[in-house]
C-alpha positions in Angstrom: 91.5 95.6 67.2 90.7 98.0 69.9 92.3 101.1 70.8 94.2 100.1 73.5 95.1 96.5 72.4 96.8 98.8 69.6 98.5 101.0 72.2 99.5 98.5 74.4 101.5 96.8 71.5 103.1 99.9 70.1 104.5 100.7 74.3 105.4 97.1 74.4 107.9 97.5 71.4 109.2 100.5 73.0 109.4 98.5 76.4 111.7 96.2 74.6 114.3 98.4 73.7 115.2 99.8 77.2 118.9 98.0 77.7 119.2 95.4 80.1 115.0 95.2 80.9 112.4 92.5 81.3 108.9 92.5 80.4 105.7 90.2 81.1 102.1 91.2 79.5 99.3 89.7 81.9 96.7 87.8 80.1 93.7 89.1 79.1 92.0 86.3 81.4 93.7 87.5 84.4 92.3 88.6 87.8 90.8 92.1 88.0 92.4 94.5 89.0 95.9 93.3 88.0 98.0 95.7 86.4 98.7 94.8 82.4 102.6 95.1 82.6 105.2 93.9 85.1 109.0 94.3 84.7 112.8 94.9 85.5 115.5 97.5 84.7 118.6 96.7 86.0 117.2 95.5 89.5 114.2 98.2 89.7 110.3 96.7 89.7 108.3 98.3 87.6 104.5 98.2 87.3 102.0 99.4 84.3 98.7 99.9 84.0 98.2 101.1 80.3 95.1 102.6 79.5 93.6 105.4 76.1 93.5 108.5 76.5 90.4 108.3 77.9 91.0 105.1 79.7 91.3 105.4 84.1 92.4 103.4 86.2 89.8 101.7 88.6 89.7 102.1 92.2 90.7 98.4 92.1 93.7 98.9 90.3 94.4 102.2 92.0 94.5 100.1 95.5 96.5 97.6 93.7 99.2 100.3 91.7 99.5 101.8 95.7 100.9 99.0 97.3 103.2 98.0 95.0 104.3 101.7 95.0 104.5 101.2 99.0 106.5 98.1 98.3 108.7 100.1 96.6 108.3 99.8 92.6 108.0 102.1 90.1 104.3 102.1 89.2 102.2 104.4 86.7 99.3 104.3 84.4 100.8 105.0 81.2 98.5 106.5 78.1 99.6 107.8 74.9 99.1 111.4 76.3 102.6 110.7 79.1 104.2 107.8 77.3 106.9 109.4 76.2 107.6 110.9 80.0 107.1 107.3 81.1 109.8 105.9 79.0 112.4 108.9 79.8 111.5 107.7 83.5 112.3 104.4 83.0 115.5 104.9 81.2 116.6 106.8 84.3 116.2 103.8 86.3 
């Protein structure tokens, strides 16, 4: 298993126990550029790209992450390096 297929399911299982939140993982097959995680927390949008700790985000889904930051979600590329800040974030929502 890679690296980040690992991470990603070791953030999911903390995704899932934020109370009253809802979480879909985008297939593997999807369109490029598409962030990996979409989901909700008490009304609030919330967009993930997760990524290594080498991983970046590409300029693809950088465009993509900024408009649905304009739009108004919360967005951010989560890695193990800030996943602990990124769930203390989305608690607060």
């Amino acid at each position: 298993m890679q690296p980040e297929t690992r991470f990603k399911i070791r953030f999911r299982k903390r995704l899932d126990k934020i109370p009253n939140s809802k979480w879909e993982k985008i297939s593997q097959r999807s369109v490029c550029g598409v962030p990996d995680m979409f989901g909700c927390i008490r009304g609030h949008t919330v967009v993930l790209e997760l990524k290594t700790d080498t991983g970046r985000a590409t300029k693809l889904q950088g465009r993509n992450l900024y408009w649905w930051k304009k739009a108004g979600a919360f967005v951010a590329v989560v890695s193990p390096l800030n996943e602990d800040e990124i769930i203390k974030q989305l608690e607060a929502l």
